[in-house]
N, C-alpha and C positions, 0 to 999 in steps of 0.2 A: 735779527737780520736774516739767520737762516730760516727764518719760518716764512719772511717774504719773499725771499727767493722761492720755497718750495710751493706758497699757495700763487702766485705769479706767472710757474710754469705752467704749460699744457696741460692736462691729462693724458698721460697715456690710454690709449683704445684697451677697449675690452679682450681679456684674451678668447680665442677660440672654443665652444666647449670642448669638452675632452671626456665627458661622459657618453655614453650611447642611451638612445633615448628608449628604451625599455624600460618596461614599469618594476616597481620593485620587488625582491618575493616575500611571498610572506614568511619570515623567522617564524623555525620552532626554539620558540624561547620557555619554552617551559619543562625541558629536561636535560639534566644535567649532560655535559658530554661526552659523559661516561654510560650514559643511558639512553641512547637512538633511538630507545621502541622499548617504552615498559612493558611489563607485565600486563595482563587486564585488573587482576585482584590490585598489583600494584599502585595501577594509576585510579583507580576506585579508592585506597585508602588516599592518596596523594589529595585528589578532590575532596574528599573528606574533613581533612585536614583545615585543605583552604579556604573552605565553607566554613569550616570552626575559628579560624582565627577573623574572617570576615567579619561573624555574626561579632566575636569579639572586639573589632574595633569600632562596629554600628553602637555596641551596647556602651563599650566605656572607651572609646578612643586608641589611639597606638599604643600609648602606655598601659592599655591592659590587656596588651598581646605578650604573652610569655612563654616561654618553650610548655610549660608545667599548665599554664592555663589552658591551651589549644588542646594539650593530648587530655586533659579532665574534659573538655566539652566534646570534643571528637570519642570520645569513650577507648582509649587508646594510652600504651604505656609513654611514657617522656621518651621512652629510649625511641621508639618508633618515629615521633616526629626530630630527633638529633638525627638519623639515620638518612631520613628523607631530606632533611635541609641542614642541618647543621651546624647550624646557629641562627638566634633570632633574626640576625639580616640577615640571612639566607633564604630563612622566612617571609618576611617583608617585601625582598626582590623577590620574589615567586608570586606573590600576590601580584605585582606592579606588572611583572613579565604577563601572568595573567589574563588581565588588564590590557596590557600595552596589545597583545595577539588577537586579544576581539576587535581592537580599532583596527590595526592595521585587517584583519578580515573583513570590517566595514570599508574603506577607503578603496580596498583592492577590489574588492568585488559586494559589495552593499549597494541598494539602490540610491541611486542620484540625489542632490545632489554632492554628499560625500563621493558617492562609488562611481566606478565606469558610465556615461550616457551625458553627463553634463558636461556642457563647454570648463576646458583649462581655468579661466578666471572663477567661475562658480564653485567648480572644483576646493579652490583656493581657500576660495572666502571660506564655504562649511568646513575645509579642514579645521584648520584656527580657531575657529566657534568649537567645535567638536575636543578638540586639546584642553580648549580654555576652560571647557566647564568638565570635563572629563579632572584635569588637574583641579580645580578648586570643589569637585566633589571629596576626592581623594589627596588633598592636601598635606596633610600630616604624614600623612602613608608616605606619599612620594618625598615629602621632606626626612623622613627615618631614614628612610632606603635607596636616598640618593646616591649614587658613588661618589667615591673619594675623586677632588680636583681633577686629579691625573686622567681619572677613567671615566671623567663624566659626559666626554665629547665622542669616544669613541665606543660606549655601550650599543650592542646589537641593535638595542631598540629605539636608542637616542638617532643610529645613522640611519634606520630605515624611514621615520618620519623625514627626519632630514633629506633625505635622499630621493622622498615622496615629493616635499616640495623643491627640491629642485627640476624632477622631471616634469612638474605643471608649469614651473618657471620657463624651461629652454621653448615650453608650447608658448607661452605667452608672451615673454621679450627672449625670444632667440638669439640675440646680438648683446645680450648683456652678459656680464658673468656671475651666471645662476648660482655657480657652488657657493659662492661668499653671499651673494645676495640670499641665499637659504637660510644662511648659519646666522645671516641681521632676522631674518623673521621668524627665526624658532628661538634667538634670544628672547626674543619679547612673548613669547610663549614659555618661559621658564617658572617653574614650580616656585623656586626661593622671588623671584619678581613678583609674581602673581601673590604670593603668602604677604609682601609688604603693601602693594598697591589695595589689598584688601582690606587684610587687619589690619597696619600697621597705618596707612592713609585711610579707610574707611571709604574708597573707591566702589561703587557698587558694578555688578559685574556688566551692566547693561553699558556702561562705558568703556568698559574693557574690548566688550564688546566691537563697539563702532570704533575704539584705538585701532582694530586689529584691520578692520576691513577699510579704513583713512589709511594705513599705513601699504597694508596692498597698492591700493592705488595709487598710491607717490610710489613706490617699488617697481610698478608695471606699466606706470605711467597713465594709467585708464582714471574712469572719474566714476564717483562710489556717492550716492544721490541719497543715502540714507539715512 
């Protein structure tokens, strides 16, 4: 009975946004914050490093990234990668952070139409595309080094896409409520989603694909001919 009273009533109106509509910055997500401005030699072994565990998970996957394997390929003591990351996720999030600080350099200022020059909707759609195949290159990786529940919504890097598609959002339905409307369309941009609808359904990605730019358009209201 109370679920018909509740689906019976109105809708309450969208609240007002309450964000400003400035683009996002780009995080320096790849030093600790203890460490504002490495060394030159320092951030030379740092790179080093995460070339060496890189090459390490092209060659045998995440499980053959280990504190002891990165410092043998990096030509370097174990103590120096504990030092630098300090534990294997430590590691792993450094890679992703990485990772995560080239896209958003793409998005923020990369050519069209991921970057600045393209209409809001266009914007949109290459975001999504660009997440999608960025996470199912880097699957595993991103499944290691996910954060724990608690911390997974408000990671630096998690709120800055997020926060990317909201500001395309307020351009394209201004009168809706962007924030929450973000946080449905970076759901479906999630790593553990994407890893089932793959492997575990055998989904291939050119579906995932046209899901994401179908779902925009019910989101935005606009119509997607693709």
């Amino acid at each position: 009975m109370l679920y018909a009273v509740v689906m019976s009533s109105a809708l309450p109106p969208f609240p007002k946004p309450q964000e400003p509509l400035e683009p996002p910055r780009l995080l320096e997500v790849e030093s600790a914050p203890d460490e504002p401005c490495l060394r030159a030699d320092a951030a030379r072994n740092r790179a080093r490093l995460l070339e060496a565990a890189a090459r390490l998970i092209a060659e045998h996957g995440v499980a053959g990234v280990t504190m002891e394997a990165v410092a043998a390929a990096a030509q370097v003591g174990k103590g120096t990668v504990f030092r630098r990351f300090g534990d294997r996720n430590g590691l792993l999030t450094a890679l992703l952070d990485h990772s995560a600080r080239q896209l958003q350099a793409d998005f923020l200022g990369g050519p069209p139409p991921l970057g600045p020059g393209a209409p809001p909707l266009e914007r949109l759609r290459a975001f999504g595309v660009a997440v999608l195949y960025r996470s199912a290159e880097q699957l595993d990786l991103q499944l290691a080094a996910q954060p724990e529940p608690a911390r997974r919504f408000s990671h630096p890097s998690v709120q800055a896409l997020r926060t990317h598609v909201a500001m395309l959002l307020r351009q394209i339905v201004p009168t809706a409520d962007c924030e929450l409307l973000s946080q449905t369309l970076m759901a479906s941009l999630d790593p553990a989603l994407i890893h089932h609808l793959t492997r575990q359904c055998g989904m291939p990605m050119q579906r995932l694909e046209s899901g994401w730019h179908d779902l925009v358009a019910r989101v935005t209201g606009t119509e997607w001919s693709g």
